[in-house]
C-alpha positions in Angstrom: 0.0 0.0 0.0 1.4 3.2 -1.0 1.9 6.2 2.1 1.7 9.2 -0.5 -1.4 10.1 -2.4 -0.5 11.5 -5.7 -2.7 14.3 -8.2 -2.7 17.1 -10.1 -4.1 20.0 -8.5 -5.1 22.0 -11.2 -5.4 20.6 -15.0 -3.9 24.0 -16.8 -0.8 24.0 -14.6 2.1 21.7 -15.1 2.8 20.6 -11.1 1.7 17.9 -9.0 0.8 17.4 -5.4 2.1 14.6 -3.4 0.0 14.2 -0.1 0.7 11.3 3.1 -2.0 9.7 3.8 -1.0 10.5 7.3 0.4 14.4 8.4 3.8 13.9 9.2 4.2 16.9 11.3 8.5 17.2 9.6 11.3 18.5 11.5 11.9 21.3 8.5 16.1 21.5 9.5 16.1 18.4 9.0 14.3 18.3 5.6 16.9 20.9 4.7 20.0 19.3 6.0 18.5 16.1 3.8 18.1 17.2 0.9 21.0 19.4 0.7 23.7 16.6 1.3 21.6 14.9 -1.8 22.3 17.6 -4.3 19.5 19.5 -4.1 19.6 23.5 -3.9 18.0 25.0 -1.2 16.2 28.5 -2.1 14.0 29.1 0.9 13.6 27.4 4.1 11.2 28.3 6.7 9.8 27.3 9.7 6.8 25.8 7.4 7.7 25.2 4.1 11.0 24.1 2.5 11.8 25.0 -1.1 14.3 23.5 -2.9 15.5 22.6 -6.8 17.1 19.7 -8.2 16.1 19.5 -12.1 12.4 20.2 -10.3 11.3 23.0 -8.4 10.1 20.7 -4.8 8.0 22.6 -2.3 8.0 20.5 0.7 5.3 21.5 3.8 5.9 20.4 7.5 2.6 18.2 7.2 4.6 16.0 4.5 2.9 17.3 1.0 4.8 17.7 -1.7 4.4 20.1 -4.5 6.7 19.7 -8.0 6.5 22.4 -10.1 7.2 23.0 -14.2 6.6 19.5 -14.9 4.0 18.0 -17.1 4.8 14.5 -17.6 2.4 12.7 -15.0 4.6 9.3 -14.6 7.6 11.0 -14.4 6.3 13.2 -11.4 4.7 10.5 -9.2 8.3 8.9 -9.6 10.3 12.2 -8.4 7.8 12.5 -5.7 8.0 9.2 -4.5 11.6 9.3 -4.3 11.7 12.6 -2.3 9.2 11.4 -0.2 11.6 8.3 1.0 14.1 11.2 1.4 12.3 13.2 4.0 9.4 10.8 6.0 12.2 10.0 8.4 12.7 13.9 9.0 9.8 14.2 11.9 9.7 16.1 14.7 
């Protein structure tokens, strides 16, 4: 069974939403310190909401959703969400 739900918002936009089927409640340094040891570049980080860019723009919320940005191609989205979701679920507070 899979822990992230994953849709398209809205059907003019090119981003997707990844959501946990259970709030994670994210330790958002931690998210941070993650992601930045994998590669990714971190252009804002607050106490709610980490944004960060590797190929994708990733908006990452403390309750665990996931927003990609500038990216059409449904399959290929659900597979970079997935994969920054096993990333950052360990991250809680």
């Amino acid at each position: 069974m899979s822990e992230i739900v994953i849709f398209q918002p809205c059907r003019t936009g090119a981003a997707f939403q990844g959501t946990p089927k259970k709030n994670l409640k994210l330790n958002m340094n931690k998210v941070k310190e993650v992601l930045s040891k994998k590669g990714f570049k971190i252009k804002l980080a607050l106490k709610d909401v980490v944004i960060a860019e590797k190929k994708y723009v990733f908006n990452i919320f403390k309750d665990g959703r996931i927003m990609i940005k500038e990216i059409k191609n449904e399959e290929e989205a659900k597979k970079q969400i997935k994969n920054l979701f096993k990333l950052i679920k360990e991250t809680k507070d």
